[in-house]
N, C-alpha and C positions, 0 to 999 in steps of 0.2 A: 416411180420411187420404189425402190428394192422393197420385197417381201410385200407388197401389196399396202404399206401403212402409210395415211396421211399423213401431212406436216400438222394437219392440226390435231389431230389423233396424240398425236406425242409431244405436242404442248399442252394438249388439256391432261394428259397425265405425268407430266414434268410436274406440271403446278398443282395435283395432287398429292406427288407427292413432300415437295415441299413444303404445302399447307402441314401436313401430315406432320414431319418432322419439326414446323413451327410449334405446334399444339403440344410435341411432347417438351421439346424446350422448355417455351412458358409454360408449362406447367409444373415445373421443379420448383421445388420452395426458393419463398423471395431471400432466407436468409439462409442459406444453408449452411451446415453446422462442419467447424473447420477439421481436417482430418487429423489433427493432431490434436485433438482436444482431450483432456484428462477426467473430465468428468463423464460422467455414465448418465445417460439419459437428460442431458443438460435442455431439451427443448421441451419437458414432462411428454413427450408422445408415447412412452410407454406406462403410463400411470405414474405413479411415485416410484418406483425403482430404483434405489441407489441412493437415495433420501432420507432423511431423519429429521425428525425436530424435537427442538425441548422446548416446552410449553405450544398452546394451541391447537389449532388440529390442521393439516393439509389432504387436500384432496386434490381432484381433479376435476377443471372447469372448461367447457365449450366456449363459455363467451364471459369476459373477453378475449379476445387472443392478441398477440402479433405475429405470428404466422404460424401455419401448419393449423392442427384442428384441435387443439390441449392446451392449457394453459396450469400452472399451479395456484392454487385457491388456498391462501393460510390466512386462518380467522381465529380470533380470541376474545374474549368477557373479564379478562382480569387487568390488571395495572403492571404487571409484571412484563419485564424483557423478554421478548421470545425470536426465534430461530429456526429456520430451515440452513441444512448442511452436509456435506460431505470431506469427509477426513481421506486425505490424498497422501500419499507418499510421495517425499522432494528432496531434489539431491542440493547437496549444501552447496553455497555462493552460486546458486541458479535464479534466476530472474522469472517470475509469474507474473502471469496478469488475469486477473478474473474480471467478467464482463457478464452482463446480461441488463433486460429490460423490467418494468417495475410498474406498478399504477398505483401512488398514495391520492385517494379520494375519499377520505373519512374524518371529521374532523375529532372521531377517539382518536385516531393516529397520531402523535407527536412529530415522529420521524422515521424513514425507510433508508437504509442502505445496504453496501456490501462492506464482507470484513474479510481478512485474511486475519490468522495468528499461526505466527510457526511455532513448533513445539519442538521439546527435547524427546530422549528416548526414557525420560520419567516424566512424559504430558507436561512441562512446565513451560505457561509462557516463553519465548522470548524476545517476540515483536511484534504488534499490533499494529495494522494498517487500515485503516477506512475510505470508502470511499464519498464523494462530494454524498450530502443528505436530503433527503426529496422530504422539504416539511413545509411546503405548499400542495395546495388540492388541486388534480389535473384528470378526468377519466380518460384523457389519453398516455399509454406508455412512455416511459423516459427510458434513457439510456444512462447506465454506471457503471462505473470500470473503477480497479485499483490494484495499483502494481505494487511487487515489495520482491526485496531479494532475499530469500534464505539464509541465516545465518548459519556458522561453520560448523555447530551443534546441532543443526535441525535436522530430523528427521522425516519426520511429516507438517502438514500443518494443515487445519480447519480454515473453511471456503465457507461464509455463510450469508445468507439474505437476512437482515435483521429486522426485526417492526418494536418500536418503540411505541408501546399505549401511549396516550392521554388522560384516558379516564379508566373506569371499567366498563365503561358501555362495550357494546359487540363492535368487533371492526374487522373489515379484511382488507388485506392485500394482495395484488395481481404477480404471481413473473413469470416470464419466458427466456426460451433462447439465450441459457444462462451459459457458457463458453468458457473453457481456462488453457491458457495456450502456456510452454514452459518444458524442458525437458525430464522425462519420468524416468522415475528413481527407477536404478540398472536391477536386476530380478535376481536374487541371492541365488547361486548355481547349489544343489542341494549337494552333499557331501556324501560322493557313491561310501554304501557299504560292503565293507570287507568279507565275501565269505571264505572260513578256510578249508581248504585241501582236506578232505580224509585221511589219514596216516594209513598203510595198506597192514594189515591183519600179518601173521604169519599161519600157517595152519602145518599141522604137525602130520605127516602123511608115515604109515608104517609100514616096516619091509617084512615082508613073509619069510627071509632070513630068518633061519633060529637065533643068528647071534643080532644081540642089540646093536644098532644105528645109531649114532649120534643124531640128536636133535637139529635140525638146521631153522636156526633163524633168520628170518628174511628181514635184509635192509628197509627199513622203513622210506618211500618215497619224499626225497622234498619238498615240503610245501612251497610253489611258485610265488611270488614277491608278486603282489596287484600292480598294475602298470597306473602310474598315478593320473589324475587326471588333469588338463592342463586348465589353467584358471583363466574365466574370460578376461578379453579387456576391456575393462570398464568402458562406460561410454564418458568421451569427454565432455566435460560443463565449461558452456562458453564463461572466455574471461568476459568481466564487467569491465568496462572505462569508466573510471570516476567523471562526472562532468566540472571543468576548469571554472572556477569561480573565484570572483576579485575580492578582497578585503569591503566589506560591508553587503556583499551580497546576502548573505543568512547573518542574523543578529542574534544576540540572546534577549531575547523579548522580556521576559519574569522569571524570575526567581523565587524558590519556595525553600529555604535557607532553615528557618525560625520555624519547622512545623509542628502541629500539635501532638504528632508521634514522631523519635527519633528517624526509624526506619520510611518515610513519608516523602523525602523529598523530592521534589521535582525542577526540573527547566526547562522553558519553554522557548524552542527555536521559532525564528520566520523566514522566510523567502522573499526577500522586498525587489526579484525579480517577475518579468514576465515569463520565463521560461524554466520547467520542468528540472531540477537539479538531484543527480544520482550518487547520492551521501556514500560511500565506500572509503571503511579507514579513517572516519572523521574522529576526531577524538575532542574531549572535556578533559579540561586539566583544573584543580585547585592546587593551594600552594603546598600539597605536597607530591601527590601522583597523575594519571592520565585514566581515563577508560575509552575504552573504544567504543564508538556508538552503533549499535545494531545498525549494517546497511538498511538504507529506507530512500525510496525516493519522497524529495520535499516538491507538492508543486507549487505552479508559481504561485507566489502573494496568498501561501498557504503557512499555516501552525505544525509542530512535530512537539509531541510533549515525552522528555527523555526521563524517566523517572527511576527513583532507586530501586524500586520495589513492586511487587503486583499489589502489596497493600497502599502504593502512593497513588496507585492508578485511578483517577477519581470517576467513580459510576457512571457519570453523564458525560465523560469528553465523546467526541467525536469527531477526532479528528487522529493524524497515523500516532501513532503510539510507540517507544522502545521501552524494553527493561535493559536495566544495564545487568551483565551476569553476576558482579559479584553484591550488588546488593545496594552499594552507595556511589557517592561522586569523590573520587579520591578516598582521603580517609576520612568521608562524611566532611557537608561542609558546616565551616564553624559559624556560632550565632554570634560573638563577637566582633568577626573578622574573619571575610577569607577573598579567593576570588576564582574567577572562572575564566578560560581561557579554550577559545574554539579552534580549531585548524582542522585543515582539509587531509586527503589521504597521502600528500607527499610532504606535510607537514607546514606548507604555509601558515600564517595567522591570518581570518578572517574576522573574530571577532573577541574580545575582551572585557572584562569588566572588574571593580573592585568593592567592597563594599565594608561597612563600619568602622574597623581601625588598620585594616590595607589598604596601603596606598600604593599600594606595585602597579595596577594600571591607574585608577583616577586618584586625581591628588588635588580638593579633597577628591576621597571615597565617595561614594552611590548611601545616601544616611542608613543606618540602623532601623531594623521594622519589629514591631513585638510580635509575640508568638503566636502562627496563625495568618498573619499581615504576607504580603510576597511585595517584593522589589516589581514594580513594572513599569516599561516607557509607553508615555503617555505625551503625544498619542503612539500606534505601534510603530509607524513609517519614520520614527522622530529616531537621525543616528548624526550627533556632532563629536562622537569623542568623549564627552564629559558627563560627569555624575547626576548634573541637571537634566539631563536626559528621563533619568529613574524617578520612580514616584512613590509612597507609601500606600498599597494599595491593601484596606482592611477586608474586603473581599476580592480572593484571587479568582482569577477566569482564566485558568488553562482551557487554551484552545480558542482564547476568543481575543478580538480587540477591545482594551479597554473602554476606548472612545465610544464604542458599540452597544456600552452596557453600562456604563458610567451612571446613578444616581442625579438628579437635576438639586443642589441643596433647597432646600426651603427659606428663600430669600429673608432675613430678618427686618423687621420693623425698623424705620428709621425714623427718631425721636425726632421731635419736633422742636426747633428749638428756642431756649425764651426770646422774647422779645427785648432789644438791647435801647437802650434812651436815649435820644438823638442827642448828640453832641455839636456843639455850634463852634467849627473850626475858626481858628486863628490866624490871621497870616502870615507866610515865614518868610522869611526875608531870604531872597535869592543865595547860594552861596556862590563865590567867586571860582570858576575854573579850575582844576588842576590837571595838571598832565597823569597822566593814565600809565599807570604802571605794569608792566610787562609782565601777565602771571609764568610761572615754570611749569613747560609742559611736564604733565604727569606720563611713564612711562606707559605707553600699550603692552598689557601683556604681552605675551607671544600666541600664537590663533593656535588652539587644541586642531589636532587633523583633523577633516573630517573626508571620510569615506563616502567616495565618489562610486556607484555601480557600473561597472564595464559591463555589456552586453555580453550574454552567457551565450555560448554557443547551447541549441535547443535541444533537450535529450527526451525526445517523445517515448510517454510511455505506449506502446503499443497498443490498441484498442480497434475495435471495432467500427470502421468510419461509415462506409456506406458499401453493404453487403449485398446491394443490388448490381452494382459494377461488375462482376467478373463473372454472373449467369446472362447477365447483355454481352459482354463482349464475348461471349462461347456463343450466346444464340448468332449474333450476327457472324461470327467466323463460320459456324456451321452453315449459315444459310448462303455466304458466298462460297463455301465450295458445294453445295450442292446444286446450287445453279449452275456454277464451272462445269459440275459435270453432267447435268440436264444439257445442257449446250453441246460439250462433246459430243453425246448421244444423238443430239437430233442433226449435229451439224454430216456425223458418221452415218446416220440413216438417210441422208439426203445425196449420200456422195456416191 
């Protein structure tokens, strides 16, 4: 064999170094962190870095983890809402998705989630999105994600991990490998400044002539015009598709009409699909105007509660949330009488409703509720068309099913009743047959529609599925070409 090297010489160091190459492989994190990600530090492997919270304290914890060797450690002793967070810049009608892992195992804990809220360029709300709520105990990691689109006034918006006490006992909670994927707002090109030209001096030189010189004044040099600079071009924001949905697919679930402050109102959508629905362009109409509803995606067989105001916004939902911008639904809806009306972003009708002395959609109306009370169907999945549908519900539950939470009455005693004195019947005397008179059928109304759900085409929010997949398929591509060319090698040293 050439150069004097065995065959087996150069398979036992093929297969070193392939081992070799195996070891550095696997040993790159199981979930590694995506390269377009927007947040700073999103695995905590650099301490807290990039981090903030209001209320609590975070630090930084070895165990537990889900991967790498850091994990973020947020604990609290009071009753109060608290927050870990990073405030991101986002370019408007752009789509986000925040993701990471979680460990609720304390029974102070209420509940664990993620939030997004976009904000204007005066900090103010304009949509509120949640993700599903970990309010069972588990000391293994869970997975959360929740997407929202940008509205056209956002500027930035707040990414946060939220812990919701129970009591004031002490409690913590675990995250990791928190991820947000989306395109980052373009970098303002700063506005070079102008310096100007010097104007050139004239200086007065004298002739040793007895006879006086006229003075010569020197043309002053023109200042040159700065060459402007060109403005970048923006980066484009992918368009959004609204996803195609059928007449009763989303419903108006409750209604908060009658509240105990004008500015207070709420309505509360549902998804009575299986599949992820990406609201763009939706609009609320009463019987005078429209608003458009913050894009938000609704998932499936999930709540969106659209409210007038950050003051209708009630403390405890948890579920996505919009503000509407100008403050009400139409021009506020009426307690005597009004109605609601849904459509999608090209203007179909998906869903409608009427209630106390409108009859424009049900006829009758959805009944009158006192002040404080909300309209709701009962149960939620319940959609015939008609005003039997709605119920008088003296405690509202945005965000929830009523069926879910409904009060069991307190069955009432039932009287006993007297005892009646036996009566010794008589007997009647048969009467004679008579033929049987044809009653007149009474008319059937006409059948209220009822909305039938077509199968939505699926509009997945992006998320994090299984982050193991694509450091397997590099280890295995790498280890078949480095075999490929271990083989070459020995098949060329043999020849």
């Amino acid at each position: 064999m050439a150069l004097g090297v065995s065959s087996s010489e150069v398979t036992r160091k093929a297969a070193i170094l392939i081992g070799l190459l195996l070891a550095l492989i696997l040993s790159a994190p199981a979930y590694p962190v995506s390269a377009d990600d927007l947040l700073v530090n999103g695995d905590f492997e650099s301490d807290t870095t990039g981090w903030h919270n209001l209320g609590g304290t975070l630090s930084i914890s070895s165990s537990p983890i889900h991967s790498g060797s850091a994990a973020a450690q947020f604990s609290g002793s009071d009753a109060t809402l608290k927050f870990i967070y990073q405030d991101i810049a986002v370019q408007p009608g752009a789509a986000y998705t925040f993701s990471g892992w979680a460990i609720k195992n304390s029974s102070a804990i209420s509940e664990v989630y993620l939030q997004i809220r976009f904000l204007s360029a005066g900090w103010q709300t304009l949509v509120e999105m949640r993700s599903e709520r970990l309010t069972s105990n588990s000391p293994d990691y869970r997975f959360l994600t929740v997407g929202g689109v940008a509205p056209s006034n956002a500027v930035q918006a707040r990414f946060s991990a939220v812990l919701v006490p129970a009591s004031t006992s002490p409690a913590t909670a675990w995250f990791d490998d928190f991820s947000l994927t989306g395109p980052a707002a373009p970098t303002p090109t700063p506005t070079p400044t102008l310096t100007p030209t010097p104007t050139a001096t004239a200086s007065l030189t004298p002739t040793p002539s007895p006879s006086p010189t006229a003075t010569v004044t020197a043309t002053p040099s023109p200042t040159p015009s700065p060459t402007p600079s060109p403005s970048p071009t923006p980066t484009p924001v992918p368009t959004l598709s609204p996803t195609f949905a059928q007449p009763g697919d989303v419903v108006i679930n409750e209604v908060m009409y009658n509240a105990e402050q004008s500015d207070a109102e709420w309505v509360e959508l549902l998804n009575r699909t299986s599949s992820t629905i990406l609201m763009v362009g939706w609009t609320l109409s009463d019987n005078v105007g429209s608003d458009i509803i913050p894009s938000l995606y609704l998932s499936p067989n999930s709540f969106a509660v659209i409210v007038a105001s950050l003051e209708a916004l009630p403390p405890d939902l948890t579920v996505t949330a919009a503000v509407l911008p100008d403050g009400r639904f139409g021009n506020g809806l009426a307690n005597d009488g009004d109605r609601l009306i849904l459509r999608d972003g090209v203007g179909n009708l998906i869903d409608a409703m009427s209630y106390g002395d409108d009859t424009y959609v049900n006829n009758p109306p959805c009944p009158h509720v006192a002040r404080g009370h909300s309209l709701e169907r009962n149960p939620a999945v319940l959609e015939t068309g008609s005003a039997a549908d709605f119920a008088d519900n003296d405690h509202p539950t945005p965000g929830k099913a009523w069926y879910r939470v409904r009060r069991t009455p307190t069955p009432s005693p039932t009287p006993t009743p007297a005892p009646t004195p036996a009566v010794t019947a008589t007997p009647t005397p048969t009467p004679a047959p008579t033929s049987t008179t044809a009653r007149t059928a009474t008319p059937t109304p006409a059948p209220t529609h009822s909305k039938t759900p077509t199968p939505v085409p699926s509009t997945t929010i992006p998320a994090t599925g299984d982050p193991w997949i694509p450091t397997m398929a590099a280890a295995l591509v790498l280890v078949g070409l480095t075999m490929l060319a271990g083989g070459v090698w020995v098949w060329r040293r043999e020849g």
